[in-house]
C-alpha positions in Angstrom: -26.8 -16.6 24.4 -29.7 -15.4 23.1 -30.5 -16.4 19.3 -32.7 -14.0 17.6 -33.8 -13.6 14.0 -30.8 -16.1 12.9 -28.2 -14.4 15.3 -26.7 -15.3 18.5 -26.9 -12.5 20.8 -24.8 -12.3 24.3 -28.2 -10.2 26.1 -31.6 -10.1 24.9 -31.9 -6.3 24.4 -28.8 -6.4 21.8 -31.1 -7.4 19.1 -33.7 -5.0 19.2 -31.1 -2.2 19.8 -29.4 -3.1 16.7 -32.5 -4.0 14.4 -34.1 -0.4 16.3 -30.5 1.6 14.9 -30.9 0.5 11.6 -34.3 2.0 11.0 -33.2 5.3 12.0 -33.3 7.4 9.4 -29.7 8.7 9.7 -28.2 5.7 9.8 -29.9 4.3 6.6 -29.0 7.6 4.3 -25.2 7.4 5.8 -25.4 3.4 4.6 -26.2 4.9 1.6 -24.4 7.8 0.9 -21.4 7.7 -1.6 -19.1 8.8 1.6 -19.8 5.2 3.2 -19.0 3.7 -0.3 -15.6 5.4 -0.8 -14.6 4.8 3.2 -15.6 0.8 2.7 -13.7 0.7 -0.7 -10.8 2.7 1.0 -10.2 0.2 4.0 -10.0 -2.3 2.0 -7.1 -0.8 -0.4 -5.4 0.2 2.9 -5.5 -3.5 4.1 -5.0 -4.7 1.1 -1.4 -2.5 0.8 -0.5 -2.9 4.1 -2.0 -6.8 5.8 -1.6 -10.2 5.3 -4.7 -12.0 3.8 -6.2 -15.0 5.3 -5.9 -17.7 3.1 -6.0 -21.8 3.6 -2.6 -22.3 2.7 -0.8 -18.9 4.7 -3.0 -19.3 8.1 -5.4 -22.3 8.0 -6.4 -22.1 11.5 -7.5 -18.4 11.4 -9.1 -19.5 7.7 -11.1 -22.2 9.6 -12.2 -20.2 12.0 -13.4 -17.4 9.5 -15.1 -20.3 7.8 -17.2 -21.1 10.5 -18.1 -17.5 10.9 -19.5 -17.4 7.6 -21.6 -20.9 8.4 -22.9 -19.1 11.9 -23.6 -15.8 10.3 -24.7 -16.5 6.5 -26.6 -13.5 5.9 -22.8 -11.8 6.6 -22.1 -13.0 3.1 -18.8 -13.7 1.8 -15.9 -12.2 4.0 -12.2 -11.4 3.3 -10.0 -11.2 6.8 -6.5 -9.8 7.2 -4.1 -9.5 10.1 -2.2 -6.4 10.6 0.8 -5.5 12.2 -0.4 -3.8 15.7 1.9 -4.7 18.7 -1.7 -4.5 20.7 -5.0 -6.8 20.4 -6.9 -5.1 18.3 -9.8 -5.9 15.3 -12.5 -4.4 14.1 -15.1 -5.7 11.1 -16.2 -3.6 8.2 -19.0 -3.7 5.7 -17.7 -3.4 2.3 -19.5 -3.1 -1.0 -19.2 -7.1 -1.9 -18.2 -8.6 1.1 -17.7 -8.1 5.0 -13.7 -7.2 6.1 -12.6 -8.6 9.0 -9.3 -7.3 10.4 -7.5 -8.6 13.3 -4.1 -7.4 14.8 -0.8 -9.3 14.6 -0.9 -9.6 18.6 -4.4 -11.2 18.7 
């Protein structure tokens, strides 16, 4: 792995495509806009209603490991995981307004 600006990335050019999409103009007024606000504050409501939330005492190996994500990744700030009920592997990570949602199915 290749560690760049205080990330680990897999092949060199991942860095510089992702620092290179964030100063696109686009991206930053969709970041901005209200719409992204609502859709962050939304998928958390919907995991919040319908997922279990990672917590030492329910799941202490997956709270662990989200632990040491936050120590590997600091500038991710704090982050809230749930797993959902999905008979498939399946996860996806989401920006939200105070924190960074991490999602992972039931089957992962």
């Amino acid at each position: 792995m290749l560690k760049q600006a205080n990330r680990e990335w897999r092949f060199a050019g991942d860095g510089a495509s992702f620092a290179a999409l964030l100063e696109e103009e686009t991206i930053k007024r969709e970041l901005q806009s209200p719409r992204a606000s609502r859709a962050r504050d939304s998928a958390r409501m919907r995991l919040l209603g319908t997922s279990v939330r990672v917590d030492a005492t329910v799941l202490p190996h997956l709270s662990a490991a989200v632990e040491g994500l936050t120590k590997q990744f600091p500038e991710v700030g704090a982050v809230e995981c749930y797993v959902f009920n999905e008979p498939t592997v399946n996860a996806f990570v989401a920006a939200g307004r105070t924190r960074t949602l991490l999602a992972i199915s039931s089957a992962a």
